[in-house]
C-alpha positions as a printed Julia matrix, in Angstrom:
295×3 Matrix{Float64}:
 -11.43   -4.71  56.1
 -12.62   -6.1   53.17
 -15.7    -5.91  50.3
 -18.74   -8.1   52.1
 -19.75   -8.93  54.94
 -19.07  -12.42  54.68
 -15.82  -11.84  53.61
 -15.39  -10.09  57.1
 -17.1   -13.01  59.1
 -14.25  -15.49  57.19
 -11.68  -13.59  58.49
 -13.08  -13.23  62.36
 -13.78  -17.05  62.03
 -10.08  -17.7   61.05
  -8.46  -15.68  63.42
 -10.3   -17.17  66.19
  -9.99  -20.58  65.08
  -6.35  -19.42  65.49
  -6.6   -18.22  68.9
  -4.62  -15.11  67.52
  -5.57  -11.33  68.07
  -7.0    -9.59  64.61
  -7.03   -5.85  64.83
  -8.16   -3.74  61.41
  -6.31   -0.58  60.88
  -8.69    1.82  59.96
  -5.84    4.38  61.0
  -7.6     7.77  62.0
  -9.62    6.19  64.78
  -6.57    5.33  66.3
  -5.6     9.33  66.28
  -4.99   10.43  70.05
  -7.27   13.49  69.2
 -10.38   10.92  68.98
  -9.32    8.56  71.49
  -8.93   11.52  73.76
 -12.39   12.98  72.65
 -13.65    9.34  73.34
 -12.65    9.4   77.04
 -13.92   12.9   77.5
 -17.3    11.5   76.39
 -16.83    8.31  78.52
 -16.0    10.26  81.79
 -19.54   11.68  81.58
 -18.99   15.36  82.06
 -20.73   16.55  79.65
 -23.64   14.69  79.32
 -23.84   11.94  76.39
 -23.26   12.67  72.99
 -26.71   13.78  70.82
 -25.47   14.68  67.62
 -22.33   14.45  65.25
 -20.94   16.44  62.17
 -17.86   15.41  60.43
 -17.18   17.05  56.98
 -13.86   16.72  54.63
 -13.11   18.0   51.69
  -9.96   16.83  49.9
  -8.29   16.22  46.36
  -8.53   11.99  46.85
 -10.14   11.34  43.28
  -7.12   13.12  41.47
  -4.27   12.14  43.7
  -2.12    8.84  41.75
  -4.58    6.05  41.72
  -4.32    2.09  41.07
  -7.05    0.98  38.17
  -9.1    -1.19  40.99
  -9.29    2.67  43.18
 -11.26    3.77  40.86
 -13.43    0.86  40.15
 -16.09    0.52  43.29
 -16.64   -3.34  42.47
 -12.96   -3.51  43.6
 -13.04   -1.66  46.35
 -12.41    1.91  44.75
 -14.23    5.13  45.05
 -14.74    7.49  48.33
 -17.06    5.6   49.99
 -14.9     2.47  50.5
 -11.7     4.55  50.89
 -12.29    7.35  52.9
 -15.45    6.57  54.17
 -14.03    3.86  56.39
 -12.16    6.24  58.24
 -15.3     8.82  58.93
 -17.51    6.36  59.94
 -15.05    4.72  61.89
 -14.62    8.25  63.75
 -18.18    8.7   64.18
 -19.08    5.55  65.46
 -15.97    5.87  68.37
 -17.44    9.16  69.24
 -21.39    7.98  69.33
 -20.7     4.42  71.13
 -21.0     2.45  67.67
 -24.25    1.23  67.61
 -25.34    2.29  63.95
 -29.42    2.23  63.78
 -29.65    3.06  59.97
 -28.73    4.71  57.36
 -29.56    7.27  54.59
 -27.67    8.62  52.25
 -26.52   10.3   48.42
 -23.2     9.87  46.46
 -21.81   11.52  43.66
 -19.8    10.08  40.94
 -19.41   13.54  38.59
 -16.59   12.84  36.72
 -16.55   10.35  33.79
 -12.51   10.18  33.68
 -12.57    8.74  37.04
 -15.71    6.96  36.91
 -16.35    6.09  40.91
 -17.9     8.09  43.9
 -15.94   10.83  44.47
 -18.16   12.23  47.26
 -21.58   11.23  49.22
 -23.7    12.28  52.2
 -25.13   10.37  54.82
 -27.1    10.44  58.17
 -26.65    8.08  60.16
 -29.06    7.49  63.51
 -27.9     5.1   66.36
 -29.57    3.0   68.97
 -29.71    5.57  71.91
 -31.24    8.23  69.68
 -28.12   10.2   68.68
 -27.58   10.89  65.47
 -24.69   12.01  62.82
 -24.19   13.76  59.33
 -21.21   12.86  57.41
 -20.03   14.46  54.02
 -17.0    13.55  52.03
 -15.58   15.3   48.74
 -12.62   14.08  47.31
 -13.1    16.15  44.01
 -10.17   18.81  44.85
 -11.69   21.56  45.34
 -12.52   22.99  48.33
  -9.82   22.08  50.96
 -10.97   21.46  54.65
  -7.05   21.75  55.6
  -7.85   25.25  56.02
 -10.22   24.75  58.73
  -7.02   23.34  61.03
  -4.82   25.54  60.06
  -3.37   24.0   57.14
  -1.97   20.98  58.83
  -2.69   17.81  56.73
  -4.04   14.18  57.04
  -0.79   13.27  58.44
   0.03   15.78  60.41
   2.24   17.44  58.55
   1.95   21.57  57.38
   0.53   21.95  54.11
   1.16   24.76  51.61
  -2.05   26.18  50.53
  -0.43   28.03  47.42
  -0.1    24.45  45.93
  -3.9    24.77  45.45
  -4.78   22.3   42.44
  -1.77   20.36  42.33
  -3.25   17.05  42.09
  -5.56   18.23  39.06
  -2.9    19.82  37.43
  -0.54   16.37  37.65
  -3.46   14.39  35.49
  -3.56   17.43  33.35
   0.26   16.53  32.25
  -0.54   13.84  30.79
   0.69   11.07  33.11
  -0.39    7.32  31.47
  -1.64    4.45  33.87
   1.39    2.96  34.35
   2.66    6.64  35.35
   0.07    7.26  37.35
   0.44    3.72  39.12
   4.65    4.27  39.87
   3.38    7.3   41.45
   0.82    6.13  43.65
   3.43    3.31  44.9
   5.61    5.88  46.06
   2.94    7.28  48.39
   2.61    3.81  49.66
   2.78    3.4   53.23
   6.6     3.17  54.69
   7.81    4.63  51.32
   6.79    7.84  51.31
   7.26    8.18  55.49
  10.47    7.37  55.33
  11.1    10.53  53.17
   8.84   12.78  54.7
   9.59   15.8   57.75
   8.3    14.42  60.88
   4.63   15.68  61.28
   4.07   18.4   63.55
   1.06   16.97  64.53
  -1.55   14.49  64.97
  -2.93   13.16  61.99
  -6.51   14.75  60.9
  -9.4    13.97  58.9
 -11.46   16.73  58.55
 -14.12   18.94  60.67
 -15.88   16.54  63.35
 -17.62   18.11  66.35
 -19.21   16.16  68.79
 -22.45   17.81  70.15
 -23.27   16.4   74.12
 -25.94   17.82  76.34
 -23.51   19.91  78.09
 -20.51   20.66  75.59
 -19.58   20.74  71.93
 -15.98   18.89  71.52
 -14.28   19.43  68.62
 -10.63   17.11  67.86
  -8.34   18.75  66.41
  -3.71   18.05  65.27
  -3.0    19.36  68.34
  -5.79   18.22  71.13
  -9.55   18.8   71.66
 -11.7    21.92  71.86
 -14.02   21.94  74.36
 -17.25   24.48  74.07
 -18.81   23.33  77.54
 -21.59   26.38  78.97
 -19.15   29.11  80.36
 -15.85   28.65  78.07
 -13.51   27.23  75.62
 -10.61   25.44  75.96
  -8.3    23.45  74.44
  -6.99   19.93  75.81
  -3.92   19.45  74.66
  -1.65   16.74  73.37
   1.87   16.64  72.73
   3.16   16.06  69.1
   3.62   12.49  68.54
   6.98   10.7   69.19
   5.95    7.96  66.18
   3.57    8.53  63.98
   0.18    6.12  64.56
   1.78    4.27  66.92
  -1.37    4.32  68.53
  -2.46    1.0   66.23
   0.71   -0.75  67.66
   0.36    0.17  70.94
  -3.56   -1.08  70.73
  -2.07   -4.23  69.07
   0.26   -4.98  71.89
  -1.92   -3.99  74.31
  -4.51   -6.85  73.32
  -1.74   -9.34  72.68
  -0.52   -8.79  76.29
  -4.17   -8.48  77.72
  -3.73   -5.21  79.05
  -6.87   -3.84  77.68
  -9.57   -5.35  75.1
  -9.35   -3.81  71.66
 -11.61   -1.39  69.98
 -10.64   -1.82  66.56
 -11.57   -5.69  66.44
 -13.04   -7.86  63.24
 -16.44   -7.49  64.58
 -15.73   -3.72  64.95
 -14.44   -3.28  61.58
 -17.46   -5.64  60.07
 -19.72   -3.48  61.52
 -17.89    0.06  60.19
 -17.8    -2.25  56.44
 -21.18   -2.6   57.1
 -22.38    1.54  57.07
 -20.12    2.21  54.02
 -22.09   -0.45  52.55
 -25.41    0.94  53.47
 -24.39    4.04  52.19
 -23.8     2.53  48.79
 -27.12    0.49  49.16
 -29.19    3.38  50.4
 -28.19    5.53  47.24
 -29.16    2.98  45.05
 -32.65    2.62  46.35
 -33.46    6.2   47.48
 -34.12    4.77  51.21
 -32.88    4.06  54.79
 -31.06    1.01  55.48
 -31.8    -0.65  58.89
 -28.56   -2.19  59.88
 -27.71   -5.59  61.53
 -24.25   -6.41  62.32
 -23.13   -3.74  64.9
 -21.79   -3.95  67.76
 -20.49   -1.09  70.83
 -17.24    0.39  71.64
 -15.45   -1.12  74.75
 -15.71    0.76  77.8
């Protein structure tokens, strides 16, 4: 949503001062798969959620990058980038009430000289608690743990292993690197992509209740409940995340109250922030500004 805090209260402030409806797209909370997972959780089945794990590995740091996404004082780096979107999962799944944090990040490569990884437990106010970890150094690939369908949805060729590294390794300048990065931009590179055969996904998470592990996935939600698995499906999506429209219309029209509101978002900026802090001084971070997930 944005860099500080305050930054995030300005924009709340404004929008209400406004009277207008402010929604922050941090896109793969919006992903049927979670929201589904969420409403499995709210319906109470299972018991309430104890204990999250949510791991991702991808090639992020060597993909085309802008200058400032690789300078963290401008918003660059893993934690700020990809971050948002894993904590933004978590805290959906766990009710959003972050208690603290503690947490590591790595920053191993001088060339690109941000976080490209980190580590982080996170506890939350009704005793549940969540490990996150995030490599973006192209390596290992966590594609293959769903099957080789992609963050987008779309099926992904594991022989291209070390594409990304091998594009920096051809000598591409800034500028290069930059035209490159615009034509991933969002709407450019859609409009010349296969429609995805999937939900979009963003990595291993598996929700642990008292009764069930649930575990989202492209194509629905595994559910590991006492005497089986299963799978809940979902159909393939007609238009890709239309889910943040439809939540945008949806509060416009005041058919339901949004989840991904300013003081939602402010409160996701908020853990990626402790994260950073936490690293810095080698301990937790007791957090202030969070707030729960509409029921």
């Amino acid at each position: 949503m944005a860099l500080t805090l305050r930054e995030c209260q300005s924009m709340i402030d404004a929008a209400r001062a406004a009277g207008v409806t402010l929604i922050v797209g941090h896109s793969h909370s919006f992903d049927a798969p979670f929201l589904r997972a969420r409403q499995t959780i709210a319906r109470g089945t299972y018991g309430p959620v104890r204990m999250i794990t949510a791991l991702n590995y991808t090639d992020f740091l060597y993909r085309p990058r802008r200058p400032e996404e690789l300078d963290t004082a401008r918003g660059g780096g893993v934690v700020f980038s990809q971050g948002a979107h894993q904590v933004d999962v978590v805290r959906l799944l766990a009710g959003g009430r972050t208690k603290s944090v503690r947490a590591h990040v790595g920053a191993w490569d001088s060339a690109r000289p941000t976080e490209g990884a980190y580590s982080a437990q996170l506890t939350f106010d009704d005793g549940a608690f969540a490990s996150l970890v995030y490599s973006g150094y192209a390596h290992f690939d966590s594609d293959e743990l769903v099957s080789w369908i992609g963050e987008l949805g779309h099926k992904k060729d594991p022989a291209r292993y070390g594409a990304a590294r091998a594009a920096l390794r051809s000598g591409l300048t800034p500028a290069e690197e930059v035209a490159l990065k615009n034509q991933r931009a969002y709407g450019v590179a859609a409009a010349k992509a296969d429609a995805p055969v999937a939900h979009n996904q963003f990595g291993m998470i598996i929700a642990s209740c008292d009764r069930a592990d649930l575990r989202p996935l492209p194509n629905g939600v595994m559910v590991y409940d006492d005497t089986r698995s299963w799978m809940d499906e979902l159909p393939p999506p007609e238009v890709p995340r239309g889910e943040v429209i439809d939540e945008l219309c949806d509060a416009v029209t005041g058919v339901r109250s949004a989840i991904h509101s300013g003081e939602w978002a402010m409160a996701t900026l908020e853990v990626c922030l402790a994260i950073l802090e936490s690293a810095r001084s080698g301990r937790d971070v007791t957090l202030e500004h969070q707030v729960g997930a509409p029921t």
